[in-house]
N, C-alpha and C positions, 0 to 999 in steps of 0.2 A: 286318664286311661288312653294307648295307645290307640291310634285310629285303624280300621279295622283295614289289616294288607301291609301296615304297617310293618311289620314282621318278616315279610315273607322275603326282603331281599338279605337279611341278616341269616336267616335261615337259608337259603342257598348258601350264601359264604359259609358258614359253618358245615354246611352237607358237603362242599366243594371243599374245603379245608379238609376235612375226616378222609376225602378219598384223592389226597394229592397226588401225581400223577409224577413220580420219580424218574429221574434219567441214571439211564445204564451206559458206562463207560466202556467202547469198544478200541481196543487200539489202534484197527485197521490195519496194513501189511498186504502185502501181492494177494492179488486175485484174482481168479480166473471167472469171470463175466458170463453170462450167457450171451451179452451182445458183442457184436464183435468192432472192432475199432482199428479199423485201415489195416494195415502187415503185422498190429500187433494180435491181430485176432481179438479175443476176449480179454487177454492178460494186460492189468491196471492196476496200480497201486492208489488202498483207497489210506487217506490220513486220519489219523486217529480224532473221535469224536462224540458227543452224548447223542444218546437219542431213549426219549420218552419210552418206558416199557409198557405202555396199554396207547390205544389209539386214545384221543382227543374224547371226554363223553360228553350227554346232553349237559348234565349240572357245569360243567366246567364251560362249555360254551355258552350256559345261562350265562354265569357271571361274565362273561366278556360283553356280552350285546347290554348287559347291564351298567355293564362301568363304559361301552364305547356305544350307544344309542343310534349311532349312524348307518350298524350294522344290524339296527335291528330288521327281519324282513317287510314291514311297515315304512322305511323307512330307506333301504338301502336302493342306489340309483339303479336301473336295468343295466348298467354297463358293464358292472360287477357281479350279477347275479341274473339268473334268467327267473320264471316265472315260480319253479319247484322250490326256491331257496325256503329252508324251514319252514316247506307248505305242510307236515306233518305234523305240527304242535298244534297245541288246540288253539293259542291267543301268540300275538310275537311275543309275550315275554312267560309263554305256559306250555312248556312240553307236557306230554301224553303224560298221564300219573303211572307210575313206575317205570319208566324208563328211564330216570335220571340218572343211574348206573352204565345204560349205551351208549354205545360208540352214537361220536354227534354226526351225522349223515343229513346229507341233503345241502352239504356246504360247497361254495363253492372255490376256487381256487384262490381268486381275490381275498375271500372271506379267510379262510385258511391260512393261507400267507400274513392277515394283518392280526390272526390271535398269536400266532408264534410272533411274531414281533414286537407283539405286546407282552408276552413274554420276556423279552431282551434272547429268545431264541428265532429259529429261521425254520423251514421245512428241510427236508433231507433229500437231497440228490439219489436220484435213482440208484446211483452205485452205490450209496450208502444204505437205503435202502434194504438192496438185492443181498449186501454186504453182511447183514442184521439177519438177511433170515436164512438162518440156521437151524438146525433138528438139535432134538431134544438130549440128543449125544454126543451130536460132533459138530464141527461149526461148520462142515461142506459135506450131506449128504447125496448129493444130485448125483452121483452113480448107484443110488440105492433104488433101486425099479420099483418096488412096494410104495416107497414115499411118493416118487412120485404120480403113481395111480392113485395112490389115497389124496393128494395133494389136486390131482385133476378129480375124481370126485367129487371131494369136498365143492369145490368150488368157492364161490361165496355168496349162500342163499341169503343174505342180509342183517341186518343188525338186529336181530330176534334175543339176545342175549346181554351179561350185562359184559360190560369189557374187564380182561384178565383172570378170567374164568377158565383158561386152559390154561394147559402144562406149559411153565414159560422154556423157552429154547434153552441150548446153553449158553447164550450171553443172558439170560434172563431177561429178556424179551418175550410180551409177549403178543398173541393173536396176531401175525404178521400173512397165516394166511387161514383162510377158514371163517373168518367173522363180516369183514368188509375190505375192499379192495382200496388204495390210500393215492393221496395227492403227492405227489415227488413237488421239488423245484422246480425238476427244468423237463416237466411231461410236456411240453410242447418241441424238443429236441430232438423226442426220444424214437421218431420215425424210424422203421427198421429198413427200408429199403428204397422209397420212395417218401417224396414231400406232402406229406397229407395234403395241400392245396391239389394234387394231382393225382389223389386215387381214384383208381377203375371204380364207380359206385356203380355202373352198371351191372360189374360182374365183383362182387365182394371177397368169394373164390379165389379166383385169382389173384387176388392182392394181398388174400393171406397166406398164398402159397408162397407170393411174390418175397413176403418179407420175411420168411421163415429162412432164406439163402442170408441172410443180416445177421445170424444170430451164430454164435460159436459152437452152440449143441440144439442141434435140431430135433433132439428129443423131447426136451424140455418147453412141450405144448404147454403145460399152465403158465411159463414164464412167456410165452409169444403170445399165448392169447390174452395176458396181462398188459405186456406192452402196447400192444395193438390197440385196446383200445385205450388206456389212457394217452397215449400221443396223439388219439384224433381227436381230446376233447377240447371244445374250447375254455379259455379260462373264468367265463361266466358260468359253466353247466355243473348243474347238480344234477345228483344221482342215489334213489333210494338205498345204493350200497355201494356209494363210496364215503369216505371219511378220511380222514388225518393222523398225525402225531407230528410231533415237533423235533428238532436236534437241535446240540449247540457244539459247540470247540469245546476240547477240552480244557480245562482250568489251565 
């Protein structure tokens, strides 16, 4: 007779298996940014590429810390992770019971970056990103005023839920905003106006008014106050509601 736990990492692969985590092919093509980039304003062309349609969940990031140990949070060095990394599971290798369906949060950038690559995929550059999320109708609703108060509403009270449980977009993508807020590539670039080593922390105000003149549609408050804060995080910091997904090239 098997020894007792014996099981349970064969069982995650098979719960992880059952809820494979497919990428949605975008072609990319001109678009118009909320951030804006020197004379050419917002306007960028993004190149066509996959990207994962549910964020990154717990079961799927079990299996990673399973198959690569060094990331488990018992184990992984401070330089990579700060103190919150996967402080929410009960044991390093025991998420909460039923949430193995949620988006995996409390990761952090480092971490992030080496499940996609263990993948043979990467994270997604902001403009691919920005690029991906689209309304449930059209791929560029951002002159639609209703979305975007519902979109600022929303917010993102945290990963309370299980992932791809909402309406996916029309690229069928889904939870891109409303579940948890996600890791880009290159969120340390992504400064809108000023070098985060050099923000006003005295007056915080001001520095988000500052970088609001960055951005190509200054209406578009849930996209600046999205940027804002992931360009000032460092690449060690987790956060109860942020989390990942992955991209690759297309074929």
């Amino acid at each position: 007779m098997k020894g007792k736990g014996s099981w349970i990492p064969l069982l995650c692969l098979l719960t992880t298996a059952a809820l494979a985590n497919e990428y949605v092919p975008l072609s990319g093509g001109p678009f118009l940014s909320s951030l804006r980039f020197g004379d050419n304003g917002g306007e960028v062309v993004v190149e066509g590429y996959q990207l994962m349609s549910r964020p990154v969940r717990e079961a799927e990031f079990l299996a990673f810390v399973q198959a690569h140990p060094q990331w488990r949070r018992d184990r992984i060095p401070g330089l990579f992770a700060d103190a919150g990394y996967l402080s929410h599971w009960d044991r390093p290798l025991a998420p909460r019971p039923g949430t193995l369906n949620f988006p995996v949060t409390r990761v952090s950038w480092f971490a992030a970056d080496a499940y996609c690559r263990a993948q043979g995929a990467r994270l997604p550059t902001w403009l691919e990103w920005e690029f991906a999320a689209a309304d449930a109708r059209q791929t560029d609703a951002r002159d639609d005023a209703d979305r975007r108060r519902r979109i600022l509403t929303l917010g993102t009270p945290g990963a309370y839920r299980a992932a791809g449980e909402s309406v996916p977009n029309v690229y069928g993508v889904h939870d891109l905003h409303g579940l948890v807020w996600e890791w880009p590539w290159d969120h340390a670039s992504m400064m809108a106006a000023a070098d985060s080593r050099n923000v006003d922390t005295e007056n915080p105000l001001r520095y988000c008014g500052g970088s609001a003149l960055a951005f190509s549609d200054r209406r578009d408050y849930a996209v600046i106050k999205r940027v804002a804060l992931l360009s000032a995080l460092s690449a060690r910091t987790t956060l109860s509601n942020l989390g990942f997904r992955c991209a690759k090239e297309l074929p």
